[in-house]
Backbone bond lengths (Angstrom), bond angles and torsions (degrees), N, CA, C in turn:
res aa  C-N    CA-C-N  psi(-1)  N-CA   C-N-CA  omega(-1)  CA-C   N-CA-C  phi
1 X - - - 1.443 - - 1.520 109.36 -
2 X 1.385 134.61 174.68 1.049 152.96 -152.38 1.446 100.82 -115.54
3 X 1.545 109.31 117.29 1.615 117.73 -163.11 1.721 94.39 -85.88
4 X 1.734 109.50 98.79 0.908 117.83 162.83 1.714 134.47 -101.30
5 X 1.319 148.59 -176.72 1.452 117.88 -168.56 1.785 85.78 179.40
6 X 1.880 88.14 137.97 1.669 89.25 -161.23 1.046 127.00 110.21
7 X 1.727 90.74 -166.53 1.762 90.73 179.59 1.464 119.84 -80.64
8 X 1.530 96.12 -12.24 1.854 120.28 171.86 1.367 91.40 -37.74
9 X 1.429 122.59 -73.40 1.536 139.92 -142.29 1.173 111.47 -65.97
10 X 1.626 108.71 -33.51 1.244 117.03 -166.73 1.704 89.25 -83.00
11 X 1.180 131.26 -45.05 1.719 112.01 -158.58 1.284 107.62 -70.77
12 X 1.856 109.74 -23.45 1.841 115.94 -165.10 1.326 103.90 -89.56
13 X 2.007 134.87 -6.46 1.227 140.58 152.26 1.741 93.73 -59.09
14 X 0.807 102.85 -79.11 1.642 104.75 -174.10 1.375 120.45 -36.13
15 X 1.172 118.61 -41.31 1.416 141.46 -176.52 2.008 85.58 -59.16
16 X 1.243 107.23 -89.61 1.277 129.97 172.64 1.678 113.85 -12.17
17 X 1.969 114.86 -54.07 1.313 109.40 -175.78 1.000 110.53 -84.09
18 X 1.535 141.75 -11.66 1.466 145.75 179.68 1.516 103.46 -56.75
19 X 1.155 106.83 153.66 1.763 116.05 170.30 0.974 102.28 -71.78
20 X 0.990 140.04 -38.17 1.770 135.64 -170.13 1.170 116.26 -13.79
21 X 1.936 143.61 99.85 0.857 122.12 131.64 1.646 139.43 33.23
22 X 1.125 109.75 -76.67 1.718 125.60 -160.25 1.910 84.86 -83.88
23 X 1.256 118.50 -40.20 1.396 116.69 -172.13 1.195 106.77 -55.65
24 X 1.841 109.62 -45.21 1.462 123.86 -175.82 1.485 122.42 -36.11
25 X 1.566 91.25 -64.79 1.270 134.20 -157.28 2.267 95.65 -70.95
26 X 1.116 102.41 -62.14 1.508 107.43 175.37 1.301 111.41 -54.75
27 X 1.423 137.10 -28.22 1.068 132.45 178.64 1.394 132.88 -62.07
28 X 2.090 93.18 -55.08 1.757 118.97 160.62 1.356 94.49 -47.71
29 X 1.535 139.11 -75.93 1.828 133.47 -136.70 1.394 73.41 -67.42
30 X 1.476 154.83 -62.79 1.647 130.71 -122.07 1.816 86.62 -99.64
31 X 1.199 141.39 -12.84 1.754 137.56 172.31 1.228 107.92 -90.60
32 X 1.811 124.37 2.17 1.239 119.52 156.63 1.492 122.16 -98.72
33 X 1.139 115.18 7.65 1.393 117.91 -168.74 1.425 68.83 -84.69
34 X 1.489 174.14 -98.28 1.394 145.20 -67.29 1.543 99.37 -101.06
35 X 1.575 105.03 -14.81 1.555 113.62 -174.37 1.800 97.45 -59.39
36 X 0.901 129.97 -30.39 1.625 126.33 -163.70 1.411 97.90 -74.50
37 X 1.324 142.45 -48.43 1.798 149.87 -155.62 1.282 99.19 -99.82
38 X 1.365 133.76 41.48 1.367 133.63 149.67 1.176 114.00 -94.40
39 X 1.193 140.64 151.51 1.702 153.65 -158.90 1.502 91.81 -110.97
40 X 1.184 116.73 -84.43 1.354 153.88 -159.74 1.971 116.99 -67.31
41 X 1.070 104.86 87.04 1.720 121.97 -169.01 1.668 81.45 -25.14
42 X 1.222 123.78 -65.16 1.504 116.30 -151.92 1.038 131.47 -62.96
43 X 1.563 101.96 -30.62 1.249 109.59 167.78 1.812 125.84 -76.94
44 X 1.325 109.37 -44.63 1.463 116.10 149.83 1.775 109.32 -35.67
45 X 1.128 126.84 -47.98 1.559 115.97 -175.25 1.461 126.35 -84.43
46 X 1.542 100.38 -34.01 1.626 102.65 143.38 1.300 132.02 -54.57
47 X 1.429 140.82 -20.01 0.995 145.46 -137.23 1.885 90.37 -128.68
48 X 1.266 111.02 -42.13 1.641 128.98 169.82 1.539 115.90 -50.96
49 X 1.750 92.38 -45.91 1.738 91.89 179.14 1.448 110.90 -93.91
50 X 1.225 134.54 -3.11 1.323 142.14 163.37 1.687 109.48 -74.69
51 X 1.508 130.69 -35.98 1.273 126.89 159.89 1.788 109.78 -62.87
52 X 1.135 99.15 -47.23 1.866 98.43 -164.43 1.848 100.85 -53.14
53 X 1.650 107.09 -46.78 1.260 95.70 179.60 1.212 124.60 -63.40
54 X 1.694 133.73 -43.91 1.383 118.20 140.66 1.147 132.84 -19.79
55 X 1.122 115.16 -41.12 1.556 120.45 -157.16 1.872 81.71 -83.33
56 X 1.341 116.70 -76.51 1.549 93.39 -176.17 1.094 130.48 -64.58
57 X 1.409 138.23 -7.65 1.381 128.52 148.29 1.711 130.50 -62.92
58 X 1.448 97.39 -1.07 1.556 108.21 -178.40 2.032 99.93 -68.00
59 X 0.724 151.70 -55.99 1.220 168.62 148.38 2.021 96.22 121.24
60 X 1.617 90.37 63.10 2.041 95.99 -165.42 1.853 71.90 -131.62
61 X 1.309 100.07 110.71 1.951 106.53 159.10 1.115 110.43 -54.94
62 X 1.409 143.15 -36.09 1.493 122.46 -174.11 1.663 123.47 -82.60
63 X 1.647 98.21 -20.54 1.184 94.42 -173.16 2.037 108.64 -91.12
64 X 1.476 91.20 -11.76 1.852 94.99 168.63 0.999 119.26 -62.38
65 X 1.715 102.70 -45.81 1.515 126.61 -179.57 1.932 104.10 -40.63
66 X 0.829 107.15 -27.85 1.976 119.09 -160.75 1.497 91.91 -100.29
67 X 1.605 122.00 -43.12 1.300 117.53 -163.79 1.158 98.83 -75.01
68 X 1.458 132.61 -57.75 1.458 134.35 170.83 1.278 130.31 -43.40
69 X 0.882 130.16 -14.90 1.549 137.70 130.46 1.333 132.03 -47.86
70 X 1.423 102.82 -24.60 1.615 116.18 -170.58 1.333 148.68 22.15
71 X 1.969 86.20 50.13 1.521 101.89 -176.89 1.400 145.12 77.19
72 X 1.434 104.03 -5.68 1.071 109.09 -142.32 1.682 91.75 -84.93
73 X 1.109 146.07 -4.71 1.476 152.40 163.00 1.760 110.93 -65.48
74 X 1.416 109.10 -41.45 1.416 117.86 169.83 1.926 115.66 -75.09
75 X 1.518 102.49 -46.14 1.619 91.84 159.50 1.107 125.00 -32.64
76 X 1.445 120.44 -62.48 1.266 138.87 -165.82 1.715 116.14 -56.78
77 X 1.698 98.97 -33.74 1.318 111.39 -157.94 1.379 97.12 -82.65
78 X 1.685 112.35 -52.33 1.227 107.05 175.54 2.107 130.04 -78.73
79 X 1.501 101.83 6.17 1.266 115.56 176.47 1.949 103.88 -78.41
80 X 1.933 96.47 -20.22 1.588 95.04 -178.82 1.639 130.54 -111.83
81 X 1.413 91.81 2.62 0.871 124.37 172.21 1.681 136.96 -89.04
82 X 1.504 94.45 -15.48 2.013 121.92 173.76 1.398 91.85 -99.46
């Protein structure tokens, strides 16, 4: 998440517990940035199928759309990339 501090923190907690869609959705893209700073394939793929299930419990079609695929283009990318 985005090291915020204040009254910032306090509205983007709020922001965050709302159902909102866009809250949803911003939350998954910024808990995938951690997918890039893994070393270790396994842990990157554990960490891949722990987003996808988020990702389909998000009830957001685009981001299922990505989970249902299940990465497996980004495995690859980051399997060539270590």
């Amino acid at each position: 998440m985005i090291w915020v501090r204040g009254r910032a923190r306090v509205t983007l907690d709020a922001l965050v517990a709302s159902k909102l869609a866009t809250a949803r959705a911003w939350t998954l893209k910024d808990c995938f940035e951690y997918f890039w700073h893994y070393k270790s394939p396994i842990w990157a793929g554990s960490f891949l199928d722990y987003w996808c299930h988020r990702a389909m419990r998000s009830r957001l079609e685009p981001m299922q759309k990505i989970a249902h695929r299940r990465g497996e283009p980004l495995k690859l990318r980051h399997s060539l990339i270590r």
